[in-house]
C-alpha positions, 0 to 999 in steps of 0.5 A: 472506558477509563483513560488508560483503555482509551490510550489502548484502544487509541494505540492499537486503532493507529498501528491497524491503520498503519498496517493497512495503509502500508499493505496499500502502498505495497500493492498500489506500488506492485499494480503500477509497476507491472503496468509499467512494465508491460507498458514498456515491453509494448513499446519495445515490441513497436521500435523492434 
């Protein structure tokens, strides 16, 4: 692998995981927000 393959292979390894720790963020962000919300709507059925 000649240096300039490597900066390739390099490049394209970092914006793979990028990508999945972006799609990772989006659906720990999406889980936790449901689980808030149910959350709060069970509370809510507590008070009313």
């Amino acid at each position: 692998m000649t240096e300039q393959e490597r900066a390739k292979f390099d490049e394209e390894m970092w914006d793979a995981m990028a990508e999945f720790n972006r799609q990772s963020m989006i659906k720990w962000t999406l889980d936790n927000f449901f689980l808030g919300l149910s959350h709060i709507s069970h509370l809510l059925k507590k008070i009313v």
